[in-house]
N, C-alpha and C positions, 0 to 999 in steps of 0.2 A: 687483552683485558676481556673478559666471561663474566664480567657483575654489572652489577647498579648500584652506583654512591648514590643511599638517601640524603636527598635535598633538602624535602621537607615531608613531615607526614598531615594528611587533610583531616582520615579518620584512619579505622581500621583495615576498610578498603582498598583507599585512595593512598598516592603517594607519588610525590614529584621526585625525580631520581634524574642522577647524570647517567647515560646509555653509552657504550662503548664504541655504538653504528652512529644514534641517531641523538647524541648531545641528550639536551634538556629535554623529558617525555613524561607524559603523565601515564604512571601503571596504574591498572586497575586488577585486582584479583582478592579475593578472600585470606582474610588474613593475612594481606602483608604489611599493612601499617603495623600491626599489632607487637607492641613493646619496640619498637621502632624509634631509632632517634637520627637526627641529621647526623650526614658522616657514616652511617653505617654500611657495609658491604655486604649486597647480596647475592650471591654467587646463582647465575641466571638457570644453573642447570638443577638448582631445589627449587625453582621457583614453578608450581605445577598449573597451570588453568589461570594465564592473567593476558590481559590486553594492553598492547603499548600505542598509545596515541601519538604518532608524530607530527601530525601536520598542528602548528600552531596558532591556528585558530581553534581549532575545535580544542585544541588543548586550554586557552582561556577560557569557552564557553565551558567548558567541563571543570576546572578549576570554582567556578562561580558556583556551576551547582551543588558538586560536591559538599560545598557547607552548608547549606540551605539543605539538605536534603536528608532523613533519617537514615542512618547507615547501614539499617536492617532492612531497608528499601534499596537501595543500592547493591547490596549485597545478591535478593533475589531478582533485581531486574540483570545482573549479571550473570545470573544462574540460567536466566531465559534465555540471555543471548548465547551462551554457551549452548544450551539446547539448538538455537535455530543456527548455530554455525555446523552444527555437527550432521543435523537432520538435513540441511539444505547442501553439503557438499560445495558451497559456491561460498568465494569469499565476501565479505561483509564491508560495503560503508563505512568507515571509522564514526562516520557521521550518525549511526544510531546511537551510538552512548549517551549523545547527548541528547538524539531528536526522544528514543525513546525512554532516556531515565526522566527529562520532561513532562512527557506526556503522562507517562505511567504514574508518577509521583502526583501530579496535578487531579489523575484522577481517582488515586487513593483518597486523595484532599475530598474531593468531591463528593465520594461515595458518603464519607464519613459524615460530610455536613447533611448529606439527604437528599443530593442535587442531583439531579439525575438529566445527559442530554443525549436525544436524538439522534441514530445519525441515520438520514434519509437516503445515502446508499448502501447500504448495510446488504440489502438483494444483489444489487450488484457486485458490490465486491466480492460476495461470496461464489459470485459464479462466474465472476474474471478471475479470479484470482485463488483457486480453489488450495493449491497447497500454501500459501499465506495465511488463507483463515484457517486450515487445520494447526498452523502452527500459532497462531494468535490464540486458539480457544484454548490450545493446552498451556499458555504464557498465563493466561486467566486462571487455569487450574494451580498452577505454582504459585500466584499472587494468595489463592485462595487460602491453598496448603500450610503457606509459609507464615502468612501475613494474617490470616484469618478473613478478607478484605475480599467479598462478594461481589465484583462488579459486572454490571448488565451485559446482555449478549450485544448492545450497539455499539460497544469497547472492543469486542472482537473485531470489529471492520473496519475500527481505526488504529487497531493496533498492527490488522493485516496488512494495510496501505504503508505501513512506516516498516514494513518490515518488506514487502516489496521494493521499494525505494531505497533502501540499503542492499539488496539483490540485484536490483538495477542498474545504480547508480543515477537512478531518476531524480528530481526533488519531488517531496512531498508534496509540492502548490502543486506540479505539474501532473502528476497522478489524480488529485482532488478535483482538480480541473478537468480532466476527463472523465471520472467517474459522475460528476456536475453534468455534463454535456451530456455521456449518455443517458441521464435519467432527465433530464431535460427533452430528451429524442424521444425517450418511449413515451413521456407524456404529448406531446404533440402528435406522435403517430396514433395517442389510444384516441384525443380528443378527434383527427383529422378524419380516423377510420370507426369513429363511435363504435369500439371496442375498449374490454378491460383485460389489460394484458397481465395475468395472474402471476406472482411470484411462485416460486416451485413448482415451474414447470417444464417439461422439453422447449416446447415455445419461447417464453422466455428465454429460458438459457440459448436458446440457435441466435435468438434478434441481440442478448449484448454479445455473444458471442463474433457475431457478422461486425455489428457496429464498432467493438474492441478491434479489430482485426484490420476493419475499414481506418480506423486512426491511428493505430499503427502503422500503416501503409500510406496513411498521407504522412505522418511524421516523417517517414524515412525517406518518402519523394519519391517511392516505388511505384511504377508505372503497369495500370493492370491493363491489359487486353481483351479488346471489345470489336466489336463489328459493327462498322455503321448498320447493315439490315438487321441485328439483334435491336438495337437503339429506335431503328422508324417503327419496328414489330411491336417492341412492348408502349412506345410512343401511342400508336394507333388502338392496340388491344387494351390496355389499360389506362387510357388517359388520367383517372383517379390517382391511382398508386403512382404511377411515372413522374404525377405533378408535383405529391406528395414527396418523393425520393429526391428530384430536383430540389425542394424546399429545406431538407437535410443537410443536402451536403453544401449548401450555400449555409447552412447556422453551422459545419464543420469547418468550412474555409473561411468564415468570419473570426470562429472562436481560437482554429486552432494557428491562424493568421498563417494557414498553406495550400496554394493550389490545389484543387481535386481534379482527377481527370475525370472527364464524361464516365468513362466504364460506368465508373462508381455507381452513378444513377442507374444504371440497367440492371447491374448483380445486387442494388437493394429494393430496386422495381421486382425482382422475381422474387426475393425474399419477404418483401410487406404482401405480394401478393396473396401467399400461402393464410395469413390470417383474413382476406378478404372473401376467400374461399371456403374456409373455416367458419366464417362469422353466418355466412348466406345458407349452409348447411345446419347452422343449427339454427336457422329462423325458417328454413323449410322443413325442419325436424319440429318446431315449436307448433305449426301450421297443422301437423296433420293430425 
């Protein structure tokens, strides 16, 4: 058997079908509900550009939305993810269909009332995550295209993170949570070191860079290499920044609830150094 018996159809989209592999599955693809009746046979090898949900939960969640949701909305948020499956070479979360036909739909809603929100890591995510937000802002341009539906460039950094997360296989709390932490870090390193650490900059991007990379490497338990005399050196020469680095990676092993090993504090002791260095030269450049 090489078809799918229509089960039920949702809209023109959507369509619950018996699978040959994988039983009861929700497909998604353009135009295949369309003139569609339960009972009908579709022979899997006409079938061009659809996705098959199998796991059965996401298949309820997506069933739910499917109805609530306009079909010309659906349509182009599957047009995007057929973009970012094809751009990314990497297979995909089944779990977007529903994190991002949610999202996207919610903030069409939005746009439309006038509402407009925030997102206060928008800087970062675009410099963790930089092919994610290239492929977010052009998800934005086909919303635009398609849809006529303008939405803010602080859409792009939450639509980067859910598309990450399906590249991952991360959840989206767990991403937001560290994007949280690290914007949480730099503000305590700008108030600890009475600097302002400027968006679009080399600077910036090296400290979320370091700090991306530092929880990364406490998430996986990976053990970095240090020397007790590098650790009493920057100890002794920088007691500021060394105290300040200590104070970090204790808000890392609180939040991300995983041991940090010492290193950590030396290789972000020599990295916050650099703006302490930075900062004294442009106040002896102010001076003269």
């Amino acid at each position: 058997m090489s078809s799918l018996l229509v089960a039920k159809v949702l809209n023109n989209n959507v369509i619950i079908a018996d699978h040959p592999q994988y039983e009861e599955v929700v497909v998604i693809g353009k135009g295949i509900g369309f003139n569609r009746k339960a009972r009908d046979v579709i022979p899997l090898d006409v079938v061009e550009k659809m996705f098959i949900l199998t796991n059965q939960q996401e298949q309820e969640q997506y069933k739910q939305l499917a109805v609530q949701i306009d079909e010309r909305i659906i349509e182009v948020i599957n047009e995007i993810i057929y973009y970012i499956n094809s751009e990314s070479k990497t297979p995909l979360n089944e779990h977007i269909h529903i994190a991002l036909t949610d999202h996207i739909a919610f903030a069409i809603k939005r746009a439309e009332q006038g509402m407009t929100i925030q997102n206060p890591f928008l800087y970062e995510t675009r410099e963790m995550y930089p092919l994610e937000y290239k492929l977010a802002a052009h998800a934005l341009e086909i919303i635009h295209d398609k849809l006529g539906v303008a939405l803010e460039e602080d859409e792009i950094g939450f639509v980067a993170l859910h598309i990450y997360s399906a590249l991952t296989d991360q959840h989206i709390t767990a991403i937001k949570a560290d994007s949280r932490l690290i914007a949480d870090m730099v503000k305590v390193i700008e108030d600890s070191l009475k600097i302002s650490i400027t968006g679009d900059t080399l600077d910036y991007s090296r400290l979320l860079t370091h700090l991306r990379f530092a929880i990364e490497r406490i998430r996986r338990g990976e053990k970095v290499a240090a020397t007790h005399r590098l650790e009493e050196m920057l100890k002794m020469e920088y007691p500021e920044v060394y105290s300040l680095s200590w104070k970090l990676t204790k808000m890392m092993e609180k939040r991300l609830r995983r041991p940090v090993y010492k290193a950590e504090v030396s290789y972000l002791t020599m990295h916050l150094q650099r703006f302490v260095e930075k900062r004294e030269e442009e106040e002896e450049s102010a001076q003269e």
